[in-house]
C-alpha positions in Angstrom: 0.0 0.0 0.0 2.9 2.5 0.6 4.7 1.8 -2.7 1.3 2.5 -4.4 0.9 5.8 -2.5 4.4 6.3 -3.5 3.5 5.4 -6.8 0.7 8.2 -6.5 2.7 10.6 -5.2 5.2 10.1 -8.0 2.5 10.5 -10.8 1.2 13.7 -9.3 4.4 15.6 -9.1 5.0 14.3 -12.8 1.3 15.7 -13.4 2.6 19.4 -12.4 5.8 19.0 -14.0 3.5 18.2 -17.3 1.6 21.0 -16.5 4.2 23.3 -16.0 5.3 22.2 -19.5 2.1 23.2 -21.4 1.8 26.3 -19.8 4.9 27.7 -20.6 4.2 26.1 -24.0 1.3 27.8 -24.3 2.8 31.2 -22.9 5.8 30.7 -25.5 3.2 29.7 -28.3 0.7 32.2 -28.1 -0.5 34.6 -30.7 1.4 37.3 -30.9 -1.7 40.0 -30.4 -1.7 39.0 -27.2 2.1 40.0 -26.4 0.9 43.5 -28.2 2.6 43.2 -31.5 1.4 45.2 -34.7 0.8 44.8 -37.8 -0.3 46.7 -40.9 -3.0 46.0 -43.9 -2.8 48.1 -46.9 -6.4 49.7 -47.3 -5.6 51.9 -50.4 -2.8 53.2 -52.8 -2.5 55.2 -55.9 -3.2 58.8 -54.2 -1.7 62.2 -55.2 0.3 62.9 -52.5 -2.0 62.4 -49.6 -1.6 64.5 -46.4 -4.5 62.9 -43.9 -7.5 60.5 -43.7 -10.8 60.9 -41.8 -14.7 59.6 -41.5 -17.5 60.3 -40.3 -18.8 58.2 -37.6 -20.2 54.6 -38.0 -19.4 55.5 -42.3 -17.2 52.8 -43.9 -15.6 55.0 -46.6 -12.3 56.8 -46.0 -11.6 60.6 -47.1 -8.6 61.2 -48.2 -6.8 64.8 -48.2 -4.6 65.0 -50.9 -2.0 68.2 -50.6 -3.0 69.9 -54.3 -6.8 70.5 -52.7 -8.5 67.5 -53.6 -10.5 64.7 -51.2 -10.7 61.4 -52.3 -12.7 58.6 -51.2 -11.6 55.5 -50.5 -14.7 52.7 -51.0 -14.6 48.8 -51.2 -10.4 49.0 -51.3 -10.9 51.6 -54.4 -9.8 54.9 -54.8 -13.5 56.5 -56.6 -12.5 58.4 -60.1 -14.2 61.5 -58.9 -13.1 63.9 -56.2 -15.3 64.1 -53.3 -14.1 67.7 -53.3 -11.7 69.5 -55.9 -10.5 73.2 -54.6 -7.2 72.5 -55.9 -7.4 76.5 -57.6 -8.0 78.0 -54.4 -5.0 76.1 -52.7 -1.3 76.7 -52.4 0.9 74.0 -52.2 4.3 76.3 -51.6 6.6 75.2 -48.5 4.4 73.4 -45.8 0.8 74.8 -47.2 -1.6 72.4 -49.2 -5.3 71.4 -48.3 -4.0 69.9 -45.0 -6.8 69.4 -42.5 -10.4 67.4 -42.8 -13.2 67.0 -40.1 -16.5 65.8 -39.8 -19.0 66.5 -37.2 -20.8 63.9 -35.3 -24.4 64.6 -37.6 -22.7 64.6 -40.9 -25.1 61.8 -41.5 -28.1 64.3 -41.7 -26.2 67.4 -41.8 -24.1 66.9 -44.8 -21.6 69.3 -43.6 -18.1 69.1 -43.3 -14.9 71.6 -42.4 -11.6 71.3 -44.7 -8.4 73.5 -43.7 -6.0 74.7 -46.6 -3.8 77.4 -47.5 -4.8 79.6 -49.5 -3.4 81.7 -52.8 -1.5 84.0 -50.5 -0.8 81.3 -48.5 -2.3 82.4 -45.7 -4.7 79.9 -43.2 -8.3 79.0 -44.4 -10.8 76.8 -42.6 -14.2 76.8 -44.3 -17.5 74.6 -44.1 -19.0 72.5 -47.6 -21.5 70.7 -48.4 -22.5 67.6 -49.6 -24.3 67.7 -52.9 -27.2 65.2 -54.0 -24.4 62.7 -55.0 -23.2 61.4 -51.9 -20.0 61.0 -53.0 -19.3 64.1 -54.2 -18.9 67.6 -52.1 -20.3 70.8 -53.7 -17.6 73.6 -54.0 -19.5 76.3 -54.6 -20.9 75.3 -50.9 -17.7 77.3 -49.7 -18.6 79.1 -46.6 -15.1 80.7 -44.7 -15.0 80.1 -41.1 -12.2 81.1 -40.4 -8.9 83.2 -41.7 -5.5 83.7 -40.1 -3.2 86.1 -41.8 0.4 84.6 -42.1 3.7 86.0 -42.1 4.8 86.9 -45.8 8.5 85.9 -45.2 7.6 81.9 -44.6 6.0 79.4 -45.8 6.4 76.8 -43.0 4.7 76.0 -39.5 1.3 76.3 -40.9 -0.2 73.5 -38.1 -2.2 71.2 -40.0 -5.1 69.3 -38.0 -8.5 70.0 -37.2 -10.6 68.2 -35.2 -14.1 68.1 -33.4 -14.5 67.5 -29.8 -16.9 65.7 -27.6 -18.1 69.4 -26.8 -19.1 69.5 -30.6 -16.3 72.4 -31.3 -13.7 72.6 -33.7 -10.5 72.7 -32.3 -7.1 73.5 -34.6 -3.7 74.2 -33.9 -1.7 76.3 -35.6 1.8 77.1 -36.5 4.3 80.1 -35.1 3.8 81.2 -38.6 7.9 79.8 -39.2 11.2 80.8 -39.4 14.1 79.8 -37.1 12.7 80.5 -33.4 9.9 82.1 -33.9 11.1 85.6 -35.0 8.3 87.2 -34.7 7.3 85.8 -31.4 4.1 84.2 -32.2 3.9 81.6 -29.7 3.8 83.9 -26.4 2.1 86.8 -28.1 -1.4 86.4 -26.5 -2.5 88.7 -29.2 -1.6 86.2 -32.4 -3.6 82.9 -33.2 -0.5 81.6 -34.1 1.5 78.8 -32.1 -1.7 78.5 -29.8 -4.5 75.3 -30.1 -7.9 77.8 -30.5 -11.3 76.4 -30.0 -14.6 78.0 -31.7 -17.8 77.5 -32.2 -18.3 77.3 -36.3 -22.0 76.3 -35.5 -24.4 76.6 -38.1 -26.6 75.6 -34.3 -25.2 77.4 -32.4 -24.5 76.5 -28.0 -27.1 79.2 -26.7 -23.8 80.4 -24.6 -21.5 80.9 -27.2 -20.3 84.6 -28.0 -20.6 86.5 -31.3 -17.6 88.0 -32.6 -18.2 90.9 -34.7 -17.4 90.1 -38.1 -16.7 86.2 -38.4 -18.7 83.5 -39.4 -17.8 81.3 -35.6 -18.5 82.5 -32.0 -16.4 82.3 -29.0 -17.4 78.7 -26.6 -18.3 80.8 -23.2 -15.8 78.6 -21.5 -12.8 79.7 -23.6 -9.9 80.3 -20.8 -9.5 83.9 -21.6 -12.5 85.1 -22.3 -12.8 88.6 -21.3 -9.0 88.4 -20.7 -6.2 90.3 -23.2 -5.7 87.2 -25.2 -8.0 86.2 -27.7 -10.9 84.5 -26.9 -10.4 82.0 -29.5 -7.3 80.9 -27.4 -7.5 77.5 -25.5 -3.3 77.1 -25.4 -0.6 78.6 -26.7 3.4 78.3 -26.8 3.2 75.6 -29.3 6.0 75.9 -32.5 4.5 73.4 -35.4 1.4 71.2 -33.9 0.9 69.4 -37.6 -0.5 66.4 -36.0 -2.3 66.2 -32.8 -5.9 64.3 -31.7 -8.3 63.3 -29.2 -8.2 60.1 -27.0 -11.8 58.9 -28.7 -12.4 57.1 -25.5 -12.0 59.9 -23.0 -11.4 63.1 -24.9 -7.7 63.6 -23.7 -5.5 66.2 -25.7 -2.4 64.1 -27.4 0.0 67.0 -29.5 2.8 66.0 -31.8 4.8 69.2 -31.7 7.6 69.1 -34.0 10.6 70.8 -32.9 13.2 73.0 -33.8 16.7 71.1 -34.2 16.9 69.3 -30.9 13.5 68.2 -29.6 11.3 66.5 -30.7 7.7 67.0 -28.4 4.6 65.0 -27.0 2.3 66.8 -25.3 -0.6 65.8 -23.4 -3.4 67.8 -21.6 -6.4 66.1 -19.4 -10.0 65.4 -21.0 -11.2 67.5 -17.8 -8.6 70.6 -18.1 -10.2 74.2 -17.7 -7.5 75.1 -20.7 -4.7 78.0 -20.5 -2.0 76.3 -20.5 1.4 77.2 -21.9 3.7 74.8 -23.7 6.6 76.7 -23.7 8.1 77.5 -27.3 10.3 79.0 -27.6 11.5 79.9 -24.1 11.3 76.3 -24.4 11.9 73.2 -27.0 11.0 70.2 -25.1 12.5 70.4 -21.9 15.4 72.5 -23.0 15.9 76.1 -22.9 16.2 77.9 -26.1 18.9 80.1 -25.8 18.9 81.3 -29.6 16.5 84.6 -29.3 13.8 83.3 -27.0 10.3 85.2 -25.9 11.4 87.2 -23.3 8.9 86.2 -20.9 8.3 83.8 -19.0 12.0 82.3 -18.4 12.9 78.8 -18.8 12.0 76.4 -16.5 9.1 78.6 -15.2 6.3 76.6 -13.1 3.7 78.3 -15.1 4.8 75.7 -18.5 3.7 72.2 -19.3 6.1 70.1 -20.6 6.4 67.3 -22.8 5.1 64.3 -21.3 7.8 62.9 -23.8 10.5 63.7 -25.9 13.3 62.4 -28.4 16.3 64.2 -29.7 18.2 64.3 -33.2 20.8 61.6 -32.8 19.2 58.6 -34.7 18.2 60.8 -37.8 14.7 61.0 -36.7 14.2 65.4 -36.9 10.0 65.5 -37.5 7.5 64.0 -34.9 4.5 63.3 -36.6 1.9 62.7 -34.0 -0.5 60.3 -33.6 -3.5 58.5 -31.7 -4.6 56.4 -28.8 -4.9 52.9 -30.0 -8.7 52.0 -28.9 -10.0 49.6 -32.2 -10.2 46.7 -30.0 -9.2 44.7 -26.6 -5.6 43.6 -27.3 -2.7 44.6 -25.8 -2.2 47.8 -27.9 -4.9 49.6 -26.1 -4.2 52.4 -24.4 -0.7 52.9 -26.5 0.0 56.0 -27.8 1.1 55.9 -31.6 3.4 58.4 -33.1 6.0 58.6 -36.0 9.2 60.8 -37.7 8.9 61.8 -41.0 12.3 62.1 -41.5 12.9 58.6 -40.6 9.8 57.3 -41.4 9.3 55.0 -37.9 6.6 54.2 -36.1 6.7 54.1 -31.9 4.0 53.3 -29.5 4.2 55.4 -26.0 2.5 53.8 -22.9 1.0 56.6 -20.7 0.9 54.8 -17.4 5.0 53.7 -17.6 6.2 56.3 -19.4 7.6 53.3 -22.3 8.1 53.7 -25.5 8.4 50.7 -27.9 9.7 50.7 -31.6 7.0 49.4 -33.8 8.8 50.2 -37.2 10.2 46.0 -37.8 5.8 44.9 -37.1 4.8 47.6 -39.8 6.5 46.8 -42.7 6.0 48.4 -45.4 4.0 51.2 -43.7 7.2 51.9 -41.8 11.2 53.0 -42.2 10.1 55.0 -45.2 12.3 57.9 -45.4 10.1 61.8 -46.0 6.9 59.5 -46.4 4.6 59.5 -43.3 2.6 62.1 -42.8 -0.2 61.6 -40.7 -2.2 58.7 -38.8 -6.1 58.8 -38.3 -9.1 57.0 -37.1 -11.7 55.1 -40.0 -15.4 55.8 -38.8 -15.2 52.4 -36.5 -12.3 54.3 -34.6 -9.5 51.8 -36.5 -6.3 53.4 -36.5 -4.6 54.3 -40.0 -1.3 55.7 -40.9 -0.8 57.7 -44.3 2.7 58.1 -46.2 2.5 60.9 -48.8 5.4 59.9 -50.8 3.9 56.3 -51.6 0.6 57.6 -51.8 -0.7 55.1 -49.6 -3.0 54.4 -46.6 -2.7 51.7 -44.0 -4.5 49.9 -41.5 -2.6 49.5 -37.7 -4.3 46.2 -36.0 -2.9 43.5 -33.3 -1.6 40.2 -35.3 -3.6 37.9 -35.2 -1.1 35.2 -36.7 0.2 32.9 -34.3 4.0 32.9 -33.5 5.9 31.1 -36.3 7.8 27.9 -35.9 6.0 27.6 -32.6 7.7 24.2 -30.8 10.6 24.1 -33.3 12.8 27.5 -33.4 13.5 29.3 -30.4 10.6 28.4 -28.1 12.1 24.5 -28.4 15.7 25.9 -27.0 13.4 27.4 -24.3 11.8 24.1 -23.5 14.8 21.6 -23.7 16.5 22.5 -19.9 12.9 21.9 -18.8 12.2 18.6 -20.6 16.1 17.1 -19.9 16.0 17.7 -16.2 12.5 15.7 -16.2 13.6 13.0 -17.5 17.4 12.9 -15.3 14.8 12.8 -12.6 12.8 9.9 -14.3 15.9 8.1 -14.5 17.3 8.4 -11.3 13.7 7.3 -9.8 13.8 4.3 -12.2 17.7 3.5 -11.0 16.4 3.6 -7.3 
């Protein structure tokens, strides 16, 4: 009776030992979505030099910004032939301009209405409203209604921002440019007098919030909760102290503030601000780049370091050829292990990073892309489909590409590397075995 309890005893421990085994084989064999690796799908090529993607909610079509002044849509994995919109003879394409920006609000559905942001002729900043015509597929642009114009500095043609975007509050909110040049010569960014180098929020209507404040002359109205209302800044003013915001966005789950603020020659910025934040805040440029102080002709007020500015809740410098932060989203298309990551690029380098907000890590994602990644001068932008997917855009190629977990299980599961893993296990199981046996 005690060798067979023995005999028991020795089965069970084996039974663990097995099961110890198949979990680390299953832990080493595993899809790779759920260690958080990404992948890209090509969703549509063949585009003119695209610059940004958007949809309207719950729509499965993609609307593609391409830099001449043209929108394209993307259908069935097809560019259509027609332009959903063609303003290409009202746009300027000279140094950073082009039709740059595309938003929808949340009733497109039944409004028909949409807001596109361009430079114009004189290069200057344009953001007007069109509308659909009877072809749903096809914009009106004789529908032009000008929401908004910023005057630009004739001596540049660079920092002209580039994204607009609605917010759960049902504004628009666009950041622009310092309005370029080598740090900021005119001092745009601190200037609390200039819409330049600040993120502004307006109400562009056509309903009206019964709060909202006219401003004499324009076609939008001032949200009541603007942070300087009433104030010496402009009441269109929600931040400021930014140099070249070109890519920026909402967490579509919460509403948090993610801005890609590309820097001068030695920082490159991510800035962050709260879904919940009263606005007012300052990010610095060009007292600041990053969390450096810019000693080359800086604002002369506030100084460096001053408690009053919000730094970068990240930041990379020059040394590995990256030189353009193109920013990005929060990953929220579905429960793997990329949700919650913050994606972002570098146009001059073409990669592709994810930034976790809780840890503070950042993770190359460049080698998971392929072919939507390491693409020298060729991404431009990332958006969200209407399903909230997450797509990246590279002008050069003229392409557009989907970001989702893989799916794919591991390759050479039990026979490459996760087999050299296994053998120290499997050998001292069976010394064991023997020396049992011997006994």
């Amino acid at each position: 009776m005690a060798a067979r309890g023995v005999r028991r005893a020795g089965l069970a421990t084996r039974g663990v030992r097995c099961a110890g085994v198949a979990a680390l084989l299953a832990l080493l064999c595993a899809p790779a979505w759920a260690q958080g690796v990404a992948r890209s799908e090509l969703v549509a090529s063949g585009l003119a030099q695209p610059l940004t993607v958007a949809a309207p909610v719950g729509d499965s079509r993609l609307f593609v910004a391409e830099e001449a002044g043209r929108v394209r849509i993307v259908a069935g994995g097809s560019v259509l032939p027609t332009p959903f919109l063609d303003i290409a003879t009202r746009v300027s394409t000279s140094g950073e301009g082009g039709l740059l920006g595309l938003a929808f609000p949340e009733d497109f559905a039944t409004s028909g209405w949409f807001v596109v942001y361009y430079t114009d002729l004189a290069n200057d900043s344009v953001i007007s409203r069109f509308s659909v015509s009877e072809n749903p597929d096809v914009a009106d642009p004789n529908s032009e209604e000008v929401l908004l114009w910023i005057d630009q500095p004739d001596a540049h043609t660079n920092h002209r921002g580039g994204t607009i975007h609605f917010g759960r509050d049902g504004f628009l909110w666009f950041a622009t440019g310092d309005g370029g040049g080598s740090n900021d010569p005119d001092e745009q960014a601190q200037n609390p007098n200039s819409l330049l180098g600040k993120m502004l929020r307006i109400d562009v209507g056509p309903a009206f919030a019964p709060d909202s404040l006219v401003v004499a002359g324009e076609a939008y109205r001032i949200p009541a909760d603007n942070p300087f209302v009433g104030a010496a800044p402009r009441d269109e003013i929600w931040a400021f102290g930014l140099r070249n915001p070109f890519r920026w966005s909402f967490d579509r789950l919460n509403g948090d503030v993610w801005i890609g603020d590309v820097g001068q020659g030695a920082r490159e910025e991510v800035s962050f601000e709260p879904a919940n934040d009263p606005g007012g805040r300052n990010y610095g440029w060009d007292v600041m780049e990053g969390t450096r102080c810019n000693t080359a002709d800086p604002a002369p007020a506030p100084p460096c370091n001053d408690p009053s500015l919000t730094l970068p809740v990240y930041e990379y410098d020059h040394s590995l050829d990256e030189c353009s932060i193109i920013g990005g989203f929060v990953y929220r298309s579905d429960s793997s292990l990329l949700r919650g990551l913050y994606f972002f690029g570098d146009f001059c380098t073409g990669r592709v990073f994810t930034f976790q907000p809780s840890t503070g890590n950042v993770v190359d994602r460049t080698a998971e892309l392929g072919a939507a990644a390491d693409s020298d001068f060729d991404l431009v932008s990332f958006g969200e489909d209407g399903f909230g997917r997450l797509l990246l855009v590279q002008r050069g190629s003229g392409r557009v590409h989907r970001i989702s977990p893989n799916s794919r299980p591991s390759p050479g599961c039990g026979f490459g590397p996760e087999l050299v893993l296994l053998l120290p296990v499997l050998t001292a199981a069976r010394r064991r075995r023997g020396r049992r046996a011997a006994s």
